[in-house]
N, C-alpha and C positions, 0 to 999 in steps of 0.2 A: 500500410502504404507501400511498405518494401512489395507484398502480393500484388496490389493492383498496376505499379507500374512495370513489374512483369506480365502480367496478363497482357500490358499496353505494348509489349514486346521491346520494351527496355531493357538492358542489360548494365547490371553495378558496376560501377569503376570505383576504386577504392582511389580515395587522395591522400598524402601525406600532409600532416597538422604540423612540420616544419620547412620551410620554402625559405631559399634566399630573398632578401630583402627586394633585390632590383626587380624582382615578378611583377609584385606591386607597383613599382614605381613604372613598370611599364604598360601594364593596365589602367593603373588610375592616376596616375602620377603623384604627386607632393601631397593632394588634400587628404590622402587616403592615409598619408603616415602616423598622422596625429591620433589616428585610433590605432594604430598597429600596435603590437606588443612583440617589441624587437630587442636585439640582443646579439653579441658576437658570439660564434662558436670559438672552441678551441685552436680553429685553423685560423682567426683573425677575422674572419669574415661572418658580413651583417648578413645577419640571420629575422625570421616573422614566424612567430604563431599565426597559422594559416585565420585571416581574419575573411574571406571568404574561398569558396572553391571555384569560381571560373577562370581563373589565370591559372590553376594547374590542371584544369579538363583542357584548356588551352595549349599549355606547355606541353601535357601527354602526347595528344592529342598532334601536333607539329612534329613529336619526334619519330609517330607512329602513321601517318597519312600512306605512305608510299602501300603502307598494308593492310590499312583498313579498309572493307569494302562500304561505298555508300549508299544509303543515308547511314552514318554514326549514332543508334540511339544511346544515351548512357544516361545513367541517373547515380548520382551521390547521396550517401548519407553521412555527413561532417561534422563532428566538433569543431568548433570556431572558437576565435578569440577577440575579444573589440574593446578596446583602452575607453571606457566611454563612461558616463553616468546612468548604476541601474536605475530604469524608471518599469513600469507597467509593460509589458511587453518588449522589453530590453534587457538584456542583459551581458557581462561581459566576457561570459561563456555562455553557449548555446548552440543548439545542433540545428543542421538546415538540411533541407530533404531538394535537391537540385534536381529539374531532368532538363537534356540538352539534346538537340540534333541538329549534326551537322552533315556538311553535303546536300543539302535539299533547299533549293533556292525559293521556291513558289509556297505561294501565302497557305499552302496544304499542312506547310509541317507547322504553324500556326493553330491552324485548326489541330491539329493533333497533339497539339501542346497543350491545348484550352479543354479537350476533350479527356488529355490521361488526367489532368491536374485535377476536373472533376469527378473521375471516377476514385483517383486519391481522397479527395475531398469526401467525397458522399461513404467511402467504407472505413474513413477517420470518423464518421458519428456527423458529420455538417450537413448531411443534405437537406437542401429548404434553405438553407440559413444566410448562405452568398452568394454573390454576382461578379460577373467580371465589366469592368471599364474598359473599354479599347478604343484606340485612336492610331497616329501614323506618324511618325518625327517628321516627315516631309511633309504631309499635309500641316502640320504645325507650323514648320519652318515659313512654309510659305504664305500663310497665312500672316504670319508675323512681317514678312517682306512688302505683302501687299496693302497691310493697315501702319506701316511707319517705322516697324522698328527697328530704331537705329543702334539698340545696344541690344542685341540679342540673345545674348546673357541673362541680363536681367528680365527680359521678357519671358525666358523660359523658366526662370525660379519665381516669378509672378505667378505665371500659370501654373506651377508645381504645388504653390503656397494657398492657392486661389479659396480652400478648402477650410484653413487655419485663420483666412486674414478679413477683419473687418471689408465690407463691402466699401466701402470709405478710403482703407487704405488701400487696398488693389485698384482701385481706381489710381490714386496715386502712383503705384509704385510701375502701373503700366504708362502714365506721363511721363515718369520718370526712364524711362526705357522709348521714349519717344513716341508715343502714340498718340493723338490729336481729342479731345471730348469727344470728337462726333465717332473716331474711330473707335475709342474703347466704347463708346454706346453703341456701335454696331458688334463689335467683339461679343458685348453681355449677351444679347440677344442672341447670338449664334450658341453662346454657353448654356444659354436657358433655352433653347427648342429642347423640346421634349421627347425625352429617346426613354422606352420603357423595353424590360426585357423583353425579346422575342416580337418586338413589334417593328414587320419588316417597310409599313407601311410610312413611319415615325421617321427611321432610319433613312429609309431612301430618301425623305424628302428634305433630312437635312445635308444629307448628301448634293441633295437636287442643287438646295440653298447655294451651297460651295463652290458645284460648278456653274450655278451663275454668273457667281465674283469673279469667276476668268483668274482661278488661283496663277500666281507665273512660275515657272519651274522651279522644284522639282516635284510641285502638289499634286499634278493631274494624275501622275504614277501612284504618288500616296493613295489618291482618289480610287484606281482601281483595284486596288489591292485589299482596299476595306470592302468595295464593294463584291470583291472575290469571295471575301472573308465570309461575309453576311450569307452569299449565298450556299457557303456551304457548313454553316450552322445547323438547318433544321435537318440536312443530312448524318450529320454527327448526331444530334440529336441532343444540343444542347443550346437552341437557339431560345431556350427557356429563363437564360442566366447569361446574357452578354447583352450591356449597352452601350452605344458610341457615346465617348465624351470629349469633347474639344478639349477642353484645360488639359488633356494627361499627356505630358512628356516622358515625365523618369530621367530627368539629370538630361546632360547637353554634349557630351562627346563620346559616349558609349553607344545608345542605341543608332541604328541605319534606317530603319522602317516601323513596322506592327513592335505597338509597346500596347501593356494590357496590365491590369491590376485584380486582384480579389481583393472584396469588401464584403462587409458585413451587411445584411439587406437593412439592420434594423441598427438604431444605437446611430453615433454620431460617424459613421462612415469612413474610419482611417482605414486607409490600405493596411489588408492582411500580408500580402507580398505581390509579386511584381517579377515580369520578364520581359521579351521582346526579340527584336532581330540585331544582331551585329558582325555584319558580316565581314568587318576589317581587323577583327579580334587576332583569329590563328595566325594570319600576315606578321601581326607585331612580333609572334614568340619563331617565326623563322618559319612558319609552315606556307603551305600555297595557298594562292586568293580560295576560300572555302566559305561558300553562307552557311549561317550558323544563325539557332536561337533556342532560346530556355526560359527557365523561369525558376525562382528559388522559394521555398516554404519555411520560415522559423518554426520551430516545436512552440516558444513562446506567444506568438500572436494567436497559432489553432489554439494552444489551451484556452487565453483568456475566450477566444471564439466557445470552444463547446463549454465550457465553465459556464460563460453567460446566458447558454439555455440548457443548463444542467446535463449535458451531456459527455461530460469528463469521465471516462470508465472509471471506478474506486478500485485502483492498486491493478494487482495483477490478476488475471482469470484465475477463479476458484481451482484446487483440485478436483479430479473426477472421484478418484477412488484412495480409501486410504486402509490398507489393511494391516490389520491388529493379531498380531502370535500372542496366543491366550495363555501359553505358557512357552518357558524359556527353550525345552527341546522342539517345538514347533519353530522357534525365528529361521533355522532355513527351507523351512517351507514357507514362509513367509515370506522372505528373499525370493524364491524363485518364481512365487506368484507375481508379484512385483517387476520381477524382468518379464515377463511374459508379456503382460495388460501391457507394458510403455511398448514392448515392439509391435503392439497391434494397437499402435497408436492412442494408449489411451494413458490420461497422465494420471501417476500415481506413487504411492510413498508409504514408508513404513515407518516405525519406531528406531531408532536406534542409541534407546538409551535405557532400553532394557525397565519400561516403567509398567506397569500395572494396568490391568484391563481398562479401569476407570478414567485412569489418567492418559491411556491412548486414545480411548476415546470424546476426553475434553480435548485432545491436542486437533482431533479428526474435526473435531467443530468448530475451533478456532482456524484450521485451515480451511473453511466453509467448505470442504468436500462435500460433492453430493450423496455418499457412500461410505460403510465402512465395510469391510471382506474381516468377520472373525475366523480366524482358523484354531481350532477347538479341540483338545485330544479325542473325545467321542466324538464329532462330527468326522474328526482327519481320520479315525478308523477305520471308518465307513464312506469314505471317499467323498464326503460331502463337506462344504463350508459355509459358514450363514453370512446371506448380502441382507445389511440392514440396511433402510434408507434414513440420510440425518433429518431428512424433511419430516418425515411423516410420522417414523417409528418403526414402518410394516419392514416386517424382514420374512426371509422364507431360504428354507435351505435348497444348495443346487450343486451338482457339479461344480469341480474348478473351469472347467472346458466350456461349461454353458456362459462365463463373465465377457468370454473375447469375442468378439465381431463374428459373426457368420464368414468363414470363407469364401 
């Protein structure tokens, strides 16, 4: 993942796993403490295990403005902490794979967020397997203004919940947030037009639907922004795996614009993660008005994802080569085969416990190397060493010089 969001021309920022307390409270305010895992330092002051990293891409990111040039691409890779109950894709350590650009206001760096995240996605082992949901806070918002609701709070954790909650109670809980029967019967019906990936035909015409309703400000902006979005998917090349979904907000004081999820194509549809636009973020930690948007990845939600269609790699990548000193005056010849193969990038290892032909080469096969490199007193006389293969058995003898890469 670290490769392909450089490929995407991201560059790593490293964040610190201890942040004073008030980051948080200024990013997310009160609700977010109750998971924090805090504590004073030595100087008296409240201290957090960094429970997530966009308030210090944030915090950097303000004390560093005057010298970065824009757009800002950066990507994290985090240990986290979150006071919470483990469940199934939770936990209260775990690492997050974040990418963020800032400085770039138009619905482009969207598209470029939706497009690295898939190419993340597809060389973690997922390709086929998810979609993204995308929607607009403003076209929500107003949407919400123009069907009744008077508590718009709960309207946005209705539609957040929409997924989780008896059809029975979402009805309710959108009454309950002020909306009229006839209004939530018009709502469902816009929740249910049918948007399948990559179908631009779907998409527009629930767009069409929208600008019907004479959304009232600030939706018509929503409105072209998606449809910006839309059109510059199958240039990306990824208008394969993105559907419009009305219900998707993502929480109610964070996002500004384009909010978007990953989901699992198959199985019962929880969001894998989630990003979007916030472009009044940097302002809070003291930096200049700057658009910004990202998106964050748990290690925990891809595993249960590739787990769930067997595609979890088993442990670590095999050795390539593992070479065996057949006897004790050969171990630095051994050695120095051994530095040679890793500088011409190939990976490999020796004994160092001084154990027996036999036994190095049960070690070479518990290390599933593809190879073992004997070096033999009659062979090393004669300048040659024997490459056996663990698969097959064939071995054949060859130069030391013949194992390394062609220059």
């Amino acid at each position: 993942m670290r490769a392909a969001a450089r490929l995407a021309g991201f560059q790593e920022l490293e964040t610190p796993s201890v942040e004073s307390l008030e980051l948080y409270r200024v990013k997310s305010g009160e609700g977010i403490l109750g998971q924090t895992w805090t504590f004073q330092d030595k100087g008296g002051r409240d201290v957090a295990l960094a429970p997530e990293s966009t308030p210090s891409v944030a915090r950097i990111y303000a004390e560093r403005a005057k010298a970065e040039p824009l757009p800002v691409k950066w990507f994290t890779v985090s240990k986290l902490w979150r006071y919470e109950e483990p469940q199934a894709g939770r936990g209260r350590e775990f690492v997050q794979f974040n990418l963020d650009i800032l400085g770039a206001a138009g619905v482009e760096a969207e598209v470029e967020l939706l497009a690295a995240a898939s190419l993340l996605l597809d060389q973690a082992g997922a390709a086929g397997i998810y979609a993204f949901r995308l929607n607009d806070r403003e076209v929500a918002e107003s949407l919400g203004k123009l069907l009744g609701a008077t508590d718009p709070v709960r309207y946005f954790r209705a539609l957040d919940n929409r997924r989780k909650t008896p059809q029975d109670e979402f009805r309710a809980e959108l009454g309950r947030a002020g909306l009229s029967e006839s209004n939530v019967a018009k709502l469902e019906e816009l929740l249910e037009s049918p948007s399948e990936d990559g179908d631009s035909t779907t998409d527009a015409a629930l767009l069409g639907k929208l600008d019907g309703l004479g959304l009232p400000e600030p939706g018509p902006a929503g409105l072209a922004r998606l449809r910006r979005i839309l059109e510059l998917l199958p240039q990306a090349g990824i208008e394969d795996r993105v559907r419009l979904d009305l219900s998707l907000v993502r929480g109610f004081d964070y996002y500004t614009g384009p909010v978007f999820e990953a989901f699992a194509r198959e199985g019962d549809s929880r969001s894998l993660f989630g990003g979007g636009r916030y472009d009044r973020l940097i302002e809070l930690f003291g930096g200049p008005p700057t658009p910004a948007c990202g998106l964050a990845i748990g290690d925990m939600t891809l595993e249960l994802l590739l787990r769930s269609k067997d595609r979890w790699p088993a442990g670590e990548p095999p050795l390539d080569t593992y070479v065996v000193a057949v006897s004790p005056e050969l171990i630095p010849v051994a050695v120095g085969l051994v530095a040679k193969l890793r500088k011409a990038g190939i990976s490999a290892d020796g004994d160092l416990l001084g154990r027996s032909l036999s036994r190095q080469l049960k070690e070479a096969d518990r290390r599933k190397a593809r190879r073992a490199i004997l070096v033999a007193p009659r062979e090393h006389a004669r300048g040659v060493v024997v490459e056996r293969d663990l698969t097959t058995g064939a071995q054949r003898e060859c130069r030391p010089e013949e194992l390394l890469p062609a220059a």
